[in-house]
C-alpha angles and dihedrals in degrees: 000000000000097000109078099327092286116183128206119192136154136180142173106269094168144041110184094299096348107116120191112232138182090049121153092204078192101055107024121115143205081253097060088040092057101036080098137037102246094055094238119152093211113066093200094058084037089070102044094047088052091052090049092052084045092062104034093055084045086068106045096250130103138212147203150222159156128300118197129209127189122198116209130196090006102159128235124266098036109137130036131257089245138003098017107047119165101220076050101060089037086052091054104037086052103048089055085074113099124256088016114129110158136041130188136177124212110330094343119168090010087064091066087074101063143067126259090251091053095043104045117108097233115217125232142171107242107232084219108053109011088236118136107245136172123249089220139025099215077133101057093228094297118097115167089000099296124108110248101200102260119100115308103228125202144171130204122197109214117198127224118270114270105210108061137154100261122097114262145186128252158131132262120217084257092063092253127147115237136162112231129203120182125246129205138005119347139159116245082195126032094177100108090046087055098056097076082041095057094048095042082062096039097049087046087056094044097047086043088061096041084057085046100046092047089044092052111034111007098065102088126031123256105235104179115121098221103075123182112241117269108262126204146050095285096050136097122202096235110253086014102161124167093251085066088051084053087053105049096047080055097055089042090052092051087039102046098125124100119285108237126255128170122213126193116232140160 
């Protein structure tokens, strides 16, 4: 938080096949996270997730389920193009969490589904502060590896309890087969357990590659008069007035055809 206003929050986004709708992933807060039990946003899908734990804990079995964590004011330039990128080491710090067994940035598996031109995270200047942004977030803030300033977007798959309260069949060291009911308390969810989980690892990344990017590039000044222009949400083009937005919608209106690009091909 005091670099740079980051903000770490997760939430349960899904129950088995109980999806959380009506979330602003730009607006929402810890306290709407913790107003229910299940540490659901959205108080609707709340309800019926916690139904859904209810009976399934009534009858001795267990589910899982997705946590979601949104990054915000991440700058832009955290990560590395190959062997330190930064969906990489999120991936790994949060599948060292127990029970997790599935990871995805941005809009991960869903993106498959789609072409290049729908996928494709489209530049812009921002009028109000002269930054280059993207239109969408199908990438989750991170493009190549390297954070580019918007929200940084993860999910994270939970799997069901092990332990639960129906017979079932194993093996004893001993190679004996033996049937096994759990005894004692245990959770039929562990979801909302996991939230604070997710964003613990989340917020320990993040603050890893804070450490790296000021080790590595922020030591010494750079001093070359041609400066690319400041990317993200938290960021302000220097001398930016309204008069250049003016300007550049101008430019990009004169300008609006295709950049050319030539492509080999046989």
């Amino acid at each position: 938080k005091q670099y740079n206003n980051i903000e770490v929050l997760a939430f349960v986004s899904k129950v088995q096949d109980i999806e959380a709708e009506n979330i602003d992933l730009d607006t929402f807060t810890m306290d709407d996270v913790d107003d229910n039990i299940v540490r659901c946003p959205d108080a609707e899908s709340a309800a019926k997730m916690l139904e859904r734990i209810d009976e399934i804990r009534k009858s001795g079995n267990s589910i899982g389920g997705v946590v979601t964590c949104i990054a915000r004011n991440v700058p832009a330039g955290l990560g590395a193009p190959v062997f330190d990128k930064l969906e990489a080491d999120l991936a790994k710090a949060c599948m060292s969490i127990p029970a997790a067994k599935g990871f995805e940035s941005g809009d991960g598996f869903d993106g498959t589904l789609l072409t290049g031109k729908d996928h494709n995270d489209e530049f812009y200047i921002d009028p109000k502060t002269g930054a280059t942004r993207t239109k969408t977030n199908r990438s989750g803030g991170i493009q190549g590896g390297i954070s580019n300033g918007e929200n940084i977007e993860i999910k994270v798959a939970f799997k069901p309890t092990s332990t639960i309260g129906q017979e079932q069949s194993t093996v004893t060291r001993d190679g004996q087969e033996v049937s096994l009911r759990g005894k004692g308390r245990h959770d039929p969810c562990v979801l909302p357990r996991a939230v604070p989980m997710v964003e613990a690892m989340v917020a320990l990344t993040l603050a890893d590659h804070v450490m790296m990017q000021q080790a590595q590039c922020e030591l010494f000044p750079n001093k070359e008069a041609s400066q690319p222009n400041p990317m993200g949400s938290t960021v302000t083009r220097d001398g930016w007035t309204g008069v250049m937005a003016e300007h550049a919608a101008a430019a990009s209106d004169s300008n609006s055809g295709p950049i050319s690009q030539r492509v080999d091909e046989e």
